[in-house]
C-alpha positions as CSV (number, residue, x, y, z in Angstrom):
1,X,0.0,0.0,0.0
2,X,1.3,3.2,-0.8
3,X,2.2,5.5,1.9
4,X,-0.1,8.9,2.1
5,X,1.5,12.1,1.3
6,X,2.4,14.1,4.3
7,X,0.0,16.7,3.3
8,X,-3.4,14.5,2.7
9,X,-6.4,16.1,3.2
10,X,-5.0,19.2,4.3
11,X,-6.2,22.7,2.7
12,X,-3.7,25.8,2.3
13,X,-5.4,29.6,1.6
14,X,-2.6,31.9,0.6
15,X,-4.9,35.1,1.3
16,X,-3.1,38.5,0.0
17,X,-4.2,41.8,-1.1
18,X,-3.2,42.6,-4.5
19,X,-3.2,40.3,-7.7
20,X,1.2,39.4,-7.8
21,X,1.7,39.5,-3.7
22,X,1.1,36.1,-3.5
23,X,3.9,35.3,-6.2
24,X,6.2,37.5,-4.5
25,X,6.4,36.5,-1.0
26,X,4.3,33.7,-0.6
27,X,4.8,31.4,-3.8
28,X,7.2,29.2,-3.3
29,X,6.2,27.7,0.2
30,X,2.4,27.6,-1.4
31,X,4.0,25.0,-4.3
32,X,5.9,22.5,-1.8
33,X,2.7,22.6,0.6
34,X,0.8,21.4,-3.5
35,X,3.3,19.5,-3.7
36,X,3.5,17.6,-1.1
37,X,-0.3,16.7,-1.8
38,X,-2.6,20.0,-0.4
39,X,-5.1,21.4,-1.9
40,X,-3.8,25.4,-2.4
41,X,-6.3,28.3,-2.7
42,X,-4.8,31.6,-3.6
43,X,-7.1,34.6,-3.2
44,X,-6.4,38.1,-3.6
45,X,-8.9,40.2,-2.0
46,X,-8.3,43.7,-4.4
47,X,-9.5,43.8,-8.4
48,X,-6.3,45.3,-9.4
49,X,-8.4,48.6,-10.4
50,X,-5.7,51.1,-9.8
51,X,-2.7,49.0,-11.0
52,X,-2.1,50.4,-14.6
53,X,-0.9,54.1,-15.4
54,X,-3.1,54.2,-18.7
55,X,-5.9,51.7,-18.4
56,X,-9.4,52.2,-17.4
57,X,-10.3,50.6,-14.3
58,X,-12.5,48.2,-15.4
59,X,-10.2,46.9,-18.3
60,X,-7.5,46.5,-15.9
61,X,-9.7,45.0,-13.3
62,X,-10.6,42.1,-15.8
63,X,-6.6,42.0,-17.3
64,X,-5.8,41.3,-13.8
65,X,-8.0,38.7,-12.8
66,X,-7.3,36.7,-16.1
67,X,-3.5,36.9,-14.6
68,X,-4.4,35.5,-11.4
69,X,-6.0,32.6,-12.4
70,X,-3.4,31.9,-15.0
71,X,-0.9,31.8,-12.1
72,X,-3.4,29.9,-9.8
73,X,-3.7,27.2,-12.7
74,X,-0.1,27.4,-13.1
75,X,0.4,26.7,-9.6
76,X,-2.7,23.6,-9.5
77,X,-4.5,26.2,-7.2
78,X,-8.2,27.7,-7.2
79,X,-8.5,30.8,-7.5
80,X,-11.1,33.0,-5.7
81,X,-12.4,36.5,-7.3
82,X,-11.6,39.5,-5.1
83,X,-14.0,41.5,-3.1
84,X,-12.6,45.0,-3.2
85,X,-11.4,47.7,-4.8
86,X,-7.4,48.9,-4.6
87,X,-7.0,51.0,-1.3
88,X,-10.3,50.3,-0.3
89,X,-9.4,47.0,1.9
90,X,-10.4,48.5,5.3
91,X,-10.9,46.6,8.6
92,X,-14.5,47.1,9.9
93,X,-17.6,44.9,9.9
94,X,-18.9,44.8,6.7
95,X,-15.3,44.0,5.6
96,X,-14.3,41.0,8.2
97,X,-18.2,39.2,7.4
98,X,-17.3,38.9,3.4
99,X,-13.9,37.8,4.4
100,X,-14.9,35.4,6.8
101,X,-17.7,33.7,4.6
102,X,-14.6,32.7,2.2
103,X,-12.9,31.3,5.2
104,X,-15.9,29.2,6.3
105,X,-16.2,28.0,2.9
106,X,-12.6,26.9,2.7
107,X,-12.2,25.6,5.6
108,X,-8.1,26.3,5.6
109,X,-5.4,24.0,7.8
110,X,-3.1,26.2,6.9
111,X,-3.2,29.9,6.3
112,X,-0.8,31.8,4.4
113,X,-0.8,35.8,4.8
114,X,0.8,38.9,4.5
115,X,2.6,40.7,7.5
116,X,1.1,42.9,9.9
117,X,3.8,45.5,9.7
118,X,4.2,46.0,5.4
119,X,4.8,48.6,4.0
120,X,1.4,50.0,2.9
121,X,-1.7,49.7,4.2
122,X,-3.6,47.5,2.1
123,X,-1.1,44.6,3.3
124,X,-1.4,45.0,6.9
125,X,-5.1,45.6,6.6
126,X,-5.5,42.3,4.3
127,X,-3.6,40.3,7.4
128,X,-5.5,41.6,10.5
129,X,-9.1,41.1,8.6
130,X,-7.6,37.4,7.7
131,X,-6.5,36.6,11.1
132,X,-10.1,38.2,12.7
133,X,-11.7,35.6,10.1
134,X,-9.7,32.7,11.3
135,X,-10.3,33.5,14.9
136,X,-14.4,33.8,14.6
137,X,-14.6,30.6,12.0
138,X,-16.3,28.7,14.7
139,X,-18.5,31.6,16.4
140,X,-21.9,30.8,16.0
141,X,-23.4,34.3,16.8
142,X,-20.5,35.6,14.1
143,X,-23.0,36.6,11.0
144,X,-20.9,36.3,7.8
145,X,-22.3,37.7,4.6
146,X,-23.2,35.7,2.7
147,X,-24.1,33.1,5.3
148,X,-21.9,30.4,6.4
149,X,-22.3,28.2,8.9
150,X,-18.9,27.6,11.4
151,X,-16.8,25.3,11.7
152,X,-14.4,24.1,14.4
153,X,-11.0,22.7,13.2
154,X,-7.6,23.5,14.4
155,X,-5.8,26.4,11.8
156,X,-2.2,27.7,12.0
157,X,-1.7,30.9,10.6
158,X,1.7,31.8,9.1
159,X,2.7,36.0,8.2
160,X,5.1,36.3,5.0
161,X,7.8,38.7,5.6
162,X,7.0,42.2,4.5
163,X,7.2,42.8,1.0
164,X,11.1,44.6,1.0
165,X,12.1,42.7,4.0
166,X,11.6,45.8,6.3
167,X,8.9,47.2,8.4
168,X,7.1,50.4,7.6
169,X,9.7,52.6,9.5
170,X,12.7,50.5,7.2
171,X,13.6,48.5,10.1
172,X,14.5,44.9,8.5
173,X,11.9,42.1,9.8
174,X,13.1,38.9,11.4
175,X,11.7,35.4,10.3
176,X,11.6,32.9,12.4
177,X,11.2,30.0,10.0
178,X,12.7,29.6,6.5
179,X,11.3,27.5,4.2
180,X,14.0,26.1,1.8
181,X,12.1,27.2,-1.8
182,X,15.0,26.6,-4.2
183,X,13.4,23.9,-6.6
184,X,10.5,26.1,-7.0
185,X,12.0,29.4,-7.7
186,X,12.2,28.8,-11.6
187,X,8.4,27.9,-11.1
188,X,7.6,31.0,-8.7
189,X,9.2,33.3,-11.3
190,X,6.7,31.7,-14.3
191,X,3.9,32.2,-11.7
192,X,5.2,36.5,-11.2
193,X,5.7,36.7,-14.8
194,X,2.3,35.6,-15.6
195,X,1.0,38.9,-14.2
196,X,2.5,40.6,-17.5
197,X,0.4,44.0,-17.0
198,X,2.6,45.0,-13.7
199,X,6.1,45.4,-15.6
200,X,4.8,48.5,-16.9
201,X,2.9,49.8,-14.1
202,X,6.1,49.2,-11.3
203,X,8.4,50.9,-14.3
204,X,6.6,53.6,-13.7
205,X,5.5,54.1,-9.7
206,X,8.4,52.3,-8.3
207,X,11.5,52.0,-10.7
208,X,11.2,47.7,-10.9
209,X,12.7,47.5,-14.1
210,X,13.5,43.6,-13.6
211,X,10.8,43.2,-11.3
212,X,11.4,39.3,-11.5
213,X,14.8,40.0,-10.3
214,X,13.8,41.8,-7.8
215,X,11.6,38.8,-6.4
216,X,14.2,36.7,-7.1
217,X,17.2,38.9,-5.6
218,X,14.3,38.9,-2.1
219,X,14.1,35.3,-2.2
220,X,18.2,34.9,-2.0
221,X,18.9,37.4,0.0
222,X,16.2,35.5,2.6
223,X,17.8,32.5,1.9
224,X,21.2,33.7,3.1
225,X,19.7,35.3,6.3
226,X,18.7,31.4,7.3
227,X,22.5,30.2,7.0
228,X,21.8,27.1,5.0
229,X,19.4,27.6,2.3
230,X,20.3,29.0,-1.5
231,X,16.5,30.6,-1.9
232,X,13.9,31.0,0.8
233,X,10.7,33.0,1.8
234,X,10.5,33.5,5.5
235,X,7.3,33.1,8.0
236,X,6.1,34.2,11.5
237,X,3.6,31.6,13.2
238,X,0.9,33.8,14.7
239,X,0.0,32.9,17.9
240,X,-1.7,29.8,18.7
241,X,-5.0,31.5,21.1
242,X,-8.1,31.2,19.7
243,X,-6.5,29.1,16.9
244,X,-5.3,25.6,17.6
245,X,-3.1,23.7,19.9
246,X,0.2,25.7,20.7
247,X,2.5,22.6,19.2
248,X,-0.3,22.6,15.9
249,X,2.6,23.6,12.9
250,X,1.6,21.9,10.2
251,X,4.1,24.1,8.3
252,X,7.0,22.5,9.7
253,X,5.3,18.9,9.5
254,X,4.3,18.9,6.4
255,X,7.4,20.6,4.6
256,X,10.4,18.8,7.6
257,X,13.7,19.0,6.0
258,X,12.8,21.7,3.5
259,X,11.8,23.9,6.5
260,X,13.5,25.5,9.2
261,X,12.8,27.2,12.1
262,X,15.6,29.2,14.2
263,X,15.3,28.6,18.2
264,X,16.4,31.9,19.1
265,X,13.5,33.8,17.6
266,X,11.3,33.4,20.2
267,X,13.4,33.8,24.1
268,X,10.9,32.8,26.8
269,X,10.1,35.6,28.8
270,X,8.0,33.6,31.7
271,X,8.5,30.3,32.6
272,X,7.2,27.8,34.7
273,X,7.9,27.2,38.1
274,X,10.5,24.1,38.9
């Protein structure tokens, strides 16, 4: 009999704000987790409206979503249509019950996310709604829209590092587990590549010429913060309350040698009596 894949049965969502942050911070990790037999969900809550200097919004909108799901497909994701508009992502009720209805419906074991301290506010407003939306998946008197009805299974939620590597006031931002994304980096780059209508767009707001490189060069220079790996994307395990068990990493079980986390990130501050 053939021995089950380490990851049976277990569902990823890789939940970002903007069509491309997904394939530049989170990518690589989501393809070993696929890999290693999960089903992957890659959702990007924005349309992409305001991400072209010349398009209309609702041409680019559409340009957009056709990217994602190319990359999704590339990936062997599903992809999940956004809810918002560019720099309208805001955390507040209306906001936190269409995200969590998408959570109830998935049903994630693991959830992938962007940092709470990015550099813009989009990002970190994207990661506090998805970590409010993990916490309340089992509340029964929570009223998602549309409705869902809870459910109550463990989830670990994992932050990327900040797109840049720093915080918002360019402080660089420690990660306290590396995951070794080397043999995927050729396959992370198709996945950036495929959102074809940003080279112009980061040409022209942000000076990203090689914006591939510029992934790429992130990835590396991640990869030689961890000592030991040639390419990696760095994660921060939220913490456990309200989520799981405080041992539940299904990061680090599912991806073992390929992922490492360093035991200095975390010094105990209290500690039990002897």
């Amino acid at each position: 009999m053939n021995k089950p894949s380490p990851a049976t049965g277990v569902t990823v969502l890789a939940a970002v704000a903007h069509p491309d942050d997904i394939e530049f911070m989170i990518a690589g990790t989501l393809l070993l987790l696929q890999q290693a037999g999960a089903t992957i969900h890659l959702w990007n809550f924005t349309n992409g409206c305001c991400g072209s200097a010349k398009e209309q919004r609702e041409k680019i909108a559409a340009v957009r979503w056709r990217e994602a799901c190319d990359s999704a497909h590339l990936a062997g994701g599903i992809a999940h249509p956004p809810l918002f508009d560019d720099l309208a992502i805001f955390y507040d009720a209306p906001s936190l019950a269409r995200v969590s209805a998408v959570v109830r419906e998935i049903q994630p074991t693991i959830i992938l996310t962007q940092s709470p301290h990015d550099y813009m506010e989009d990002h970190q407003n994207a990661s506090r709604l998805m970590v409010s939306a993990a916490f309340t998946r089992g509340m029964r008197n929570f009223h998602t829209l549309p409705p869902r009805a809870p459910y109550d299974k463990p989830v670990a939620l994992y932050h990327a590092l900040p797109h840049g590597l720093h915080d918002i006031l360019r402080q660089p931002v420690r990660a306290e587990t590396f995951v070794d994304i080397t043999s995927v980096l050729a396959q992370k780059r198709k996945m950036l590549g495929l959102h074809r209508s940003q080279k112009e767009w980061l040409d022209v707001t942000q000076n990203m010429d090689a914006y591939l490189d510029d992934m790429e060069a992130m990835a590396r220079k991640v990869g030689r913060a961890s000592g030991r790996f040639e390419a990696a994307e760095g994660w921060r395990r939220h913490l456990h309350l309200g989520l799981a068990q405080a041992e539940f990493d299904p990061l680090g079980e599912i991806l073992r040698e390929r992922c490492w986390t360093d035991p200095a990130f975390i010094q105990p501050l209290y500690s039990d009596p002897k």
